[in-house]
N, C-alpha and C positions, 0 to 999 in steps of 0.2 A: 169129969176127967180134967187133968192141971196139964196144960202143956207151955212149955219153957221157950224162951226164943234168947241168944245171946245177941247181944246190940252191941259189934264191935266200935264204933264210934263212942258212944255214953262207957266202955268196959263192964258193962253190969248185964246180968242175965233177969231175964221181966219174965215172971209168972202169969200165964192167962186161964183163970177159971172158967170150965165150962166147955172147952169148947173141943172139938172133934177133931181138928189138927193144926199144925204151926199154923201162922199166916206165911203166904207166899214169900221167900225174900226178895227184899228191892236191892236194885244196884247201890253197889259200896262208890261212890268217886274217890280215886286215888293218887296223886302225887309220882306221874310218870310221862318220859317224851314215850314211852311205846304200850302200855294200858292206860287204856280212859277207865275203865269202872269192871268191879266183880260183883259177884253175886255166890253167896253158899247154899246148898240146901242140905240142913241138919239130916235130914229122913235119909235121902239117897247119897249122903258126903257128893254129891257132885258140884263141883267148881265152875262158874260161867265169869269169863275173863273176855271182855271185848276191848279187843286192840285198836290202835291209833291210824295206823298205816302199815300196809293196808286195813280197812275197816273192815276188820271181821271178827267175828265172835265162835269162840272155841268153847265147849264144856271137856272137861277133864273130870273125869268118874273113880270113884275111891278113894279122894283125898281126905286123907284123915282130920278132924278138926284141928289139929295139934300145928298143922301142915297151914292150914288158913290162917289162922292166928297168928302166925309166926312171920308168914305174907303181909298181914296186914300191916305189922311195926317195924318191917323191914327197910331198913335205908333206903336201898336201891330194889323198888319192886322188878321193875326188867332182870337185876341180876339174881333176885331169887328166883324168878319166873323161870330161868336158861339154868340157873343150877339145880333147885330142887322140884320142878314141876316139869317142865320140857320133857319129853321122853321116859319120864317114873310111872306119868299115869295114861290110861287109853283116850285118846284125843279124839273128839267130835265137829268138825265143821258146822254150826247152828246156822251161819249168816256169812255172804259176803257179801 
């Protein structure tokens, strides 16, 4: 079985033969005073975004990859985060 993993830092999607499912994803660090680092998972579209202050990590569930991507190359990630994610998708408490 071929399973695909997108590498938004490299922009290239890596094929891996063989194997039975993605590997897990690692935190994204990003370019913000209010998220330190995200996390996607292709399988379940869920979003894991751990904030600056206070230090707490949220998952947001059903974000579409189109939705991620679009996060990533965004100027202002705080201000996509308050315009296109805030309140669009069901919000989870993982950590405070």
């Amino acid at each position: 079985m071929k399973c695909a993993r997108w590498i938004p830092l490299l922009g290239v999607i890596v094929l891996f033969l063989g194997c039975e499912r993605p590997p897990e994803a690692q935190y994204v660090p990003v370019d913000s005073s209010l998220i330190e680092a995200v996390r996607y998972d292709d399988a379940t579209q869920t979003l894991t975004i751990r904030f600056i202050n206070p230090p707490r990590t949220y998952e947001y569930e059903a974000v579409p990859p189109t939705v991620y991507a679009e996060f990533l190359v965004a100027d202002s990630k705080g201000g996509f985060f308050n315009t296109y994610i805030r309140g669009e998708y069901d919000e989870t408490l993982v950590s405070d």
